[in-house]
C-alpha positions as CSV (number, residue, x, y, z in Angstrom):
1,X,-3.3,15.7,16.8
2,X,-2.4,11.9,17.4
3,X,-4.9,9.4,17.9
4,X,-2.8,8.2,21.3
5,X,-2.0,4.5,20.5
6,X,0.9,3.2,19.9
7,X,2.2,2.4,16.3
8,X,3.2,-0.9,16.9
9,X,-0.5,-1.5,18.5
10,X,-2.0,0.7,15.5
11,X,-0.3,-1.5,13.0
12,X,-1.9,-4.8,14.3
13,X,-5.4,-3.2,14.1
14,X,-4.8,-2.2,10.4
15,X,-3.5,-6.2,9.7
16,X,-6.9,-7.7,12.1
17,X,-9.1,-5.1,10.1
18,X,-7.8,-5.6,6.6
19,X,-8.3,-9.4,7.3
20,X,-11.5,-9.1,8.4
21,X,-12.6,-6.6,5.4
22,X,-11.3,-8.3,2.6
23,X,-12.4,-12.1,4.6
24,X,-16.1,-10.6,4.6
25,X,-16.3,-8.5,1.2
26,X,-14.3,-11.2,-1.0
27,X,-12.0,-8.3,-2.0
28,X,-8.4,-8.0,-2.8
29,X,-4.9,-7.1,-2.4
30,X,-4.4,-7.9,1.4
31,X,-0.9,-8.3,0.8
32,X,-0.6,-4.6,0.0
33,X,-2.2,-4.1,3.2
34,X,0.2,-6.0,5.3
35,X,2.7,-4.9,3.6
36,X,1.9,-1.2,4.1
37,X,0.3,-1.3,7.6
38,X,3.4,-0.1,9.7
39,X,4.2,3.1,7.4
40,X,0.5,3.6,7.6
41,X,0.3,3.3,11.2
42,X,3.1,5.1,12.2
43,X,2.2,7.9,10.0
44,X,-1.3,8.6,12.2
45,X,0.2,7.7,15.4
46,X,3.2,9.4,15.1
47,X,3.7,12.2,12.4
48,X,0.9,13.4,11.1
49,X,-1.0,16.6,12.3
50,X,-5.1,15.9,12.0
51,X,-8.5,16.7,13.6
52,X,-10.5,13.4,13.4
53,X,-13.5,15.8,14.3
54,X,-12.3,18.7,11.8
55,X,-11.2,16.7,8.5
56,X,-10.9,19.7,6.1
57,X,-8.8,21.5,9.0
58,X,-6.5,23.9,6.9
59,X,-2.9,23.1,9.0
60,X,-3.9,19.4,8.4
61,X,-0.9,17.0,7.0
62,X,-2.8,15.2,3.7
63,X,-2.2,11.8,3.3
64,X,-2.4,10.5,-0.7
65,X,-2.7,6.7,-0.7
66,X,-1.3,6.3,-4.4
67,X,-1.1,2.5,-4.3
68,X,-5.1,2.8,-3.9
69,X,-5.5,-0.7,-3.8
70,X,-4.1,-0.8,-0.3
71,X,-7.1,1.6,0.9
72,X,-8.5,-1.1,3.6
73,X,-5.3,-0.3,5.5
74,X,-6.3,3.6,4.9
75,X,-9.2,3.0,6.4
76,X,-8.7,1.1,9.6
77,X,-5.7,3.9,10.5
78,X,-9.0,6.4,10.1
79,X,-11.5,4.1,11.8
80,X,-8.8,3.5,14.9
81,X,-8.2,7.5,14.8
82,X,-11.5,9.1,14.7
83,X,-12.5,9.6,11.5
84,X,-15.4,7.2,11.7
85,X,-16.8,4.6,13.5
86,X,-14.9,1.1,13.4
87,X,-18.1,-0.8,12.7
88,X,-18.1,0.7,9.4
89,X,-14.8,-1.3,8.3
90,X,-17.5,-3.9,8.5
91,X,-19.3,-2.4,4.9
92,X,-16.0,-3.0,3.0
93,X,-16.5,-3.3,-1.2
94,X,-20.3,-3.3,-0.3
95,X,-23.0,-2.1,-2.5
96,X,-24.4,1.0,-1.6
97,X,-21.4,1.9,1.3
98,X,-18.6,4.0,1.5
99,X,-15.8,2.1,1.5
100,X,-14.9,1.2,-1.8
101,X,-12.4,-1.5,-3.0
102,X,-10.0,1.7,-4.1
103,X,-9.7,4.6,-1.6
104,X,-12.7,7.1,-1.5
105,X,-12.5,10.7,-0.9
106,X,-16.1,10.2,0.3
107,X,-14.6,9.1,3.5
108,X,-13.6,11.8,5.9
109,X,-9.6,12.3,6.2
110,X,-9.4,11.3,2.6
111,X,-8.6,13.8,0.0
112,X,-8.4,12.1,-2.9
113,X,-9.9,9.0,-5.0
114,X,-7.0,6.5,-5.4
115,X,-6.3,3.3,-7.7
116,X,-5.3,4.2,-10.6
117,X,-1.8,3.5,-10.4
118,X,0.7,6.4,-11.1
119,X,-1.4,9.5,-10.2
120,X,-1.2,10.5,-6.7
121,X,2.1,11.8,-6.7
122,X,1.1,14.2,-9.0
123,X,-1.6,14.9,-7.3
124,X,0.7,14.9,-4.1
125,X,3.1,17.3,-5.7
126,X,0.0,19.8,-6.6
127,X,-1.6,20.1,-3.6
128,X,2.1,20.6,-1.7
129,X,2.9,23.1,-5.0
130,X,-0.4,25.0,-3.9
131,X,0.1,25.0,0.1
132,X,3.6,26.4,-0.5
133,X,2.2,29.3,-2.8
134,X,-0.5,30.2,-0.7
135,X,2.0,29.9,2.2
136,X,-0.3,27.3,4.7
137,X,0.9,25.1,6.9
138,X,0.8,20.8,6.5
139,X,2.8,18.6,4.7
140,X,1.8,16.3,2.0
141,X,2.9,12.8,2.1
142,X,2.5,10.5,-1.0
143,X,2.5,6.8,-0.2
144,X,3.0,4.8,-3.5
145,X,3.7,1.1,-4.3
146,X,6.6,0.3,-6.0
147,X,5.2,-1.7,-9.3
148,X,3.4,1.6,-9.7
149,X,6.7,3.5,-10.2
150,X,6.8,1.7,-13.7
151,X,4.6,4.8,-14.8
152,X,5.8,7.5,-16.5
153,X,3.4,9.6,-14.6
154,X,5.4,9.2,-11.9
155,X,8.9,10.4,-12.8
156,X,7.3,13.5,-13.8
157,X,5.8,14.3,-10.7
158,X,9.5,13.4,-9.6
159,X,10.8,16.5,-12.1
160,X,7.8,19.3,-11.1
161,X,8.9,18.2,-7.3
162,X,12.2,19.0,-7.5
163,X,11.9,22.1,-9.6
164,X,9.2,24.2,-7.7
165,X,11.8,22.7,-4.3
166,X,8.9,21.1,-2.6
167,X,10.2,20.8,0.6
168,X,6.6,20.1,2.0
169,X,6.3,16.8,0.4
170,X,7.6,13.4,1.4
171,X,7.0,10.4,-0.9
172,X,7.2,7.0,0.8
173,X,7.7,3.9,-1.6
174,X,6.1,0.6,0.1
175,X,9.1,-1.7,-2.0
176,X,7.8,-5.0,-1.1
177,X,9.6,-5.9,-4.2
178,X,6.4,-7.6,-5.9
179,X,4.0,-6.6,-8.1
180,X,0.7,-8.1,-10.1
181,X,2.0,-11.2,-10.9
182,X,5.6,-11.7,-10.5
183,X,8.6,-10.2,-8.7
184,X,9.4,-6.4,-9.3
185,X,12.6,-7.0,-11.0
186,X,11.2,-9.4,-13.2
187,X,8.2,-7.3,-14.5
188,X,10.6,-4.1,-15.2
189,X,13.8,-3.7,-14.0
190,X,13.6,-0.8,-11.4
191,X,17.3,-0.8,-9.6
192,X,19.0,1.2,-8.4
193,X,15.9,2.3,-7.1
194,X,17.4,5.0,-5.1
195,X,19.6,6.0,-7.5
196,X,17.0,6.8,-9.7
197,X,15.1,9.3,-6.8
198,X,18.7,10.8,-6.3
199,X,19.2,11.9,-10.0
200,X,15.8,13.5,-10.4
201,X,16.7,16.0,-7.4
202,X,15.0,14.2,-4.4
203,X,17.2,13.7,-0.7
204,X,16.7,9.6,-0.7
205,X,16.7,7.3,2.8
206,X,16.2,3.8,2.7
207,X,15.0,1.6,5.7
208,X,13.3,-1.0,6.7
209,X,9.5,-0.6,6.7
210,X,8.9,-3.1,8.5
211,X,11.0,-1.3,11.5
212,X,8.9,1.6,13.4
213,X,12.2,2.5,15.0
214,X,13.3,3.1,11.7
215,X,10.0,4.6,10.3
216,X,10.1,7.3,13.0
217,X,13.4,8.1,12.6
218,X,13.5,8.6,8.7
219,X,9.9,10.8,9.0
220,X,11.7,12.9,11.8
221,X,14.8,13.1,9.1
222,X,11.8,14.2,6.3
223,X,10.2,16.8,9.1
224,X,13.7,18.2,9.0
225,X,14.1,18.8,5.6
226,X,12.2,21.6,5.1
227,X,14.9,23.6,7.3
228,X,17.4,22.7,4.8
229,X,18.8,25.1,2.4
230,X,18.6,23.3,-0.8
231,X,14.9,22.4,-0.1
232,X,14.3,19.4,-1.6
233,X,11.2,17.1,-1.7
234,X,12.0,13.8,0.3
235,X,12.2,10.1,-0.5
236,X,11.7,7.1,1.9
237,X,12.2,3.8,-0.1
238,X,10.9,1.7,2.8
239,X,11.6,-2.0,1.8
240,X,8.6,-4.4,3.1
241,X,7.8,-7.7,2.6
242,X,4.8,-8.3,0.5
243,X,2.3,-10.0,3.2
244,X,4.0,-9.2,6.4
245,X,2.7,-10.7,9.5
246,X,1.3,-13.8,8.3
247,X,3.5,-16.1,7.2
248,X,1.6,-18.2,4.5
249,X,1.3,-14.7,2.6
250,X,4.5,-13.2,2.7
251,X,6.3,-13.0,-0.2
252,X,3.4,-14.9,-2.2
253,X,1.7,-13.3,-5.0
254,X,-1.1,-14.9,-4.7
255,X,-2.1,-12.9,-2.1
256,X,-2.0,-9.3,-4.4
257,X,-5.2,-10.9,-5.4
258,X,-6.5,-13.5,-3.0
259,X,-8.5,-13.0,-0.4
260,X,-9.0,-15.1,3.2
261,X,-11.6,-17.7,2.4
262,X,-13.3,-19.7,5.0
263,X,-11.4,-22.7,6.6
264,X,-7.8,-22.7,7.0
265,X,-6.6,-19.2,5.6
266,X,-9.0,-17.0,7.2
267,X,-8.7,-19.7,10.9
268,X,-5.1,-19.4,10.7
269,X,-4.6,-15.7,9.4
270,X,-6.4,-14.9,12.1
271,X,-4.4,-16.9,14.9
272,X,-1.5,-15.9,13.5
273,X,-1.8,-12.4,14.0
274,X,-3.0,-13.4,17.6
275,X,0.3,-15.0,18.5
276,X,2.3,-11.4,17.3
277,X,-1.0,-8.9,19.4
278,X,0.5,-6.3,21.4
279,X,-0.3,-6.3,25.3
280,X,-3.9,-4.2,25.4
281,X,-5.0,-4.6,22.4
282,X,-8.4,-6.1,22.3
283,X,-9.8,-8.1,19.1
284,X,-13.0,-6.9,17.7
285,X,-14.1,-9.8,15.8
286,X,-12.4,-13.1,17.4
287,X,-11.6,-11.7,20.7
288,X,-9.9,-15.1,22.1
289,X,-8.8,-15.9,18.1
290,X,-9.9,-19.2,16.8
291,X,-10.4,-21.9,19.3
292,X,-10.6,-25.0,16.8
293,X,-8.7,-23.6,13.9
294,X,-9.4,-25.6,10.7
295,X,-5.5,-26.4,9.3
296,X,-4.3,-26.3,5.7
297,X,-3.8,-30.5,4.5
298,X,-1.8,-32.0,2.1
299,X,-3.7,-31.0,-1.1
300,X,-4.1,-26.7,0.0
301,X,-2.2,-24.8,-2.2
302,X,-0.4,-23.3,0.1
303,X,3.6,-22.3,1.2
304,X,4.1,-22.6,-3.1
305,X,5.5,-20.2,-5.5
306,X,2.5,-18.7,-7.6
307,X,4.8,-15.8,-9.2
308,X,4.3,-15.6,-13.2
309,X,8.2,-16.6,-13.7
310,X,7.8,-19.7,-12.0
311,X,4.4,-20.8,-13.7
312,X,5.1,-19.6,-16.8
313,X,6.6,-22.0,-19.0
314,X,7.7,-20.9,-22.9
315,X,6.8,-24.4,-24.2
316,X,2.7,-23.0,-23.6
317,X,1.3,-23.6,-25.9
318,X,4.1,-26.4,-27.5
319,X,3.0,-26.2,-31.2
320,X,2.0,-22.4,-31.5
321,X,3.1,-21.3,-34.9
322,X,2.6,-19.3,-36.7
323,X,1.5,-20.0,-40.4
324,X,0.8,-17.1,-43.3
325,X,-1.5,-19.0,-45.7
326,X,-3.2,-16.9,-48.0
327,X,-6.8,-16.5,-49.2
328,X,-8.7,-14.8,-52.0
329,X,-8.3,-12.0,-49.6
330,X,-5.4,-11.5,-49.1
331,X,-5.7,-12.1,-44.9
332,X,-3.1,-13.6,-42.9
333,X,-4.4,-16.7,-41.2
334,X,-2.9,-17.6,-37.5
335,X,-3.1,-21.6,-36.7
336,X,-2.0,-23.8,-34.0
C-alpha cells in the first residue's frame, strides 16, 4: 500500500518537518535529513508495500534507517503515511516521547533501533537471510550513510549478502560525500565507491539522489533483480548533496551538527523551502512562510567553509613539543 502523494510533494514534507523538529527540539543532523529526504520519500510513495494500520503485516517491505541519525526524515515519511499522527513530529528529542534523536523501534513502521553507525546492514541482511529461509514475501531495504561505510561492520554484511544470494535486499548509500567534520575523501578515502560494492558480489547503479526520475527507475531496476539468475543483493549509490534544498546548508558541515536557531536560519530555512513547495501542498506550521523574515548580516557565520580541512591548521598549537625529561620516576614528562 502507498500512502497516495506524490514523491516530490512527500519529499518537501520530510525537509518542512525535519526543519521544524530539529528548530523546536535543538537537535541535530538536518543536513542528513535533507540530504536523504527524496530516497526516503520515494521509497513510501512509490516502492514500498505497507499497512499504516497493520505495521507488523508479514508481506510488509522493512525499511532499516542505518544512518540513524537521519531518523526525523524516517519519521515524517511515517507521520505523512499513516503510521501516526503528524502532530507528534511536534515531541521530537523530547523527554518522556517517542521520537528519539536516533530512530526508535518504539514507533510503529520501525523495526529496528538505529544510530550506531555500521549495524543496520547487518541487521538488514539478517532479517532478508530469514524471510528468504522461511520463504515470506517483502523486501528489505537498508538505507546507510556513506561516512558510515568506513566500518568494518559493514563490508561484512557486504560478504554474508552475497553468499547466502540475497536477492531480497537492496542497500541504498545516501553519498552526500560529507561526513562528521570534513569531506568523505578526506576522512578516509572511500573511491571507487562502486567498485568496491562490485568486487564483494553486489549488482551496483549509481544516480542521482537528488533525481526521483532516477530514484524510481533504479528501485524498479532493484524490484527486478530478484528475477535474475545470479541473484544478487542490490546497490544504489545515490549521490546527494549534504543539505539539499536550502541553500545556506548545502554542502556545509556545519549543518551535520547544527540546528535552525531562531532569527535568520530558521526565517529563511523556512522561506526557502516555500519558494521550491509543490502545488497542494499545504504548510503545517507557517502556512504563508515568514512574512518579515529576519536576514543573516555581515557578521552571521554563514555561506563559509566550516569543514575540519579548512579550519584545521598544523601550526595549532605552534610550539607543541614534545620534551622527555626525566624524574626520580622514571615518567616521561609532555610540555608545551
Amino acid at each position: 500500500m502507498r500512502n497516495g502523494m506524490k514523491s516530490e510533494k512527500l519529499a518537501w514534507l520530510i525537509r518542512r518537518h525535519g526543519i521544524e523538529m530539529t528548530h523546536l527540539s535543538g537537535g541535530s543532523h538536518i543536513g542528513a535529513v535533507l540530504s536523504v529526504a527524496d530516497i526516503i520519500a520515494v521509497l513510501y510513495a512509490n516502492i514500498l508495500d505497507y499497512k499504516p494500520e497493520e505495521p507488523k503485516w508479514n508481506g510488509r517491505d522493512r525499511v532499516i534507517l542505518s544512518k540513524g541519525h537521519a531518523g526525523a526524515a524516517i519519521y515524517a515519511a511515517l507521520a505523512e503515511s499513516g503510521f501516526f499522527p503528524v502532530e507528534e513530529l511536534k515531541t521530537h528529542y523530547q523527554n518522556g516521547g517517542r521520537l528519539s534523536g536516533h530512530v526508535s523501534h518504539h514507533l510503529p513502521g520501525v523495526d529496528f533501533s538505529t544510530g550506531s553507525l555500521g549495524h543496520g546492514l547487518s541487521a538488514a541482511a539478517g532479517i532478508a537471510y530469514a524471510l528468504k529461509k522461511d520463504q515470506k514475501a517483502g523486501r528489505v531495504f537498508a538505507v546507510l550513510g556513506d561516512g558510515e561505510c568506513d566500518e568494518g561492520s559493514v563490508w561484512e554484511a557486504a560478504l554474508f549478502a552475497n553468499h547466502f544470494r540475497l536477492n531480497n535486499l537492496i542497500a541504498v548509500v545516501d553519498h552526500n560525500h560529507m561526513q562528521s567534520l570534513d569531506f568523505q575523501e578526506n576522512t578516509l578515502e572511500i573511491e571507487d565507491f562502486g567498485s568496491k560494492w562490485r568486487a564483494f558480489g553486489w549488482n551496483v547503479i549509481e544516480i542521482n539522489g537528488n533525481n526521483h526520475e532516477e530514484l524510481k527507475a533504479a528501485f524498479q531496476k532493484a524490484k527486478e533483480n530478484g528475477k535474475e539468475s545470479e541473484h544478487k543483493p542490490m546497490m544504489i549509490l545515490a549521490n546527494t548533496v549534504k543539505g539539499c534544498g536550502i541553500s545556506f546548508m548545502q554542502n556545509d558541515i556545519l549543518w551535520h551538527y547544527r540546528f535552525p536557531h531562531d532569527g535568520w536560519e530558521y526565517d529563511c530555512a523556512v522561506n526557502e523551502l516555500h519558494q521550491t513547495k509543490p502545488e497542494g501542498v499545504e504548510d503545517p506550521y507557517t502556512p504563508e512562510g515568514i512574512p518579515n523574515p529576519v536576514l543573516p548580516t555581515e557578521s552571521d557565520d554563514i555561506n563559509n567553509d566550516h569543514t575540519l580541512t579548512y579550519t584545521w591548521k598544523t601550526t595549532y598549537p605552534e610550539k607543541m613539543r614534545r620534551v622527555e625529561a626525566k624524574s626520580g620516576s622514571g615518567e616521561r614528562e609532555y610540555r608545551v
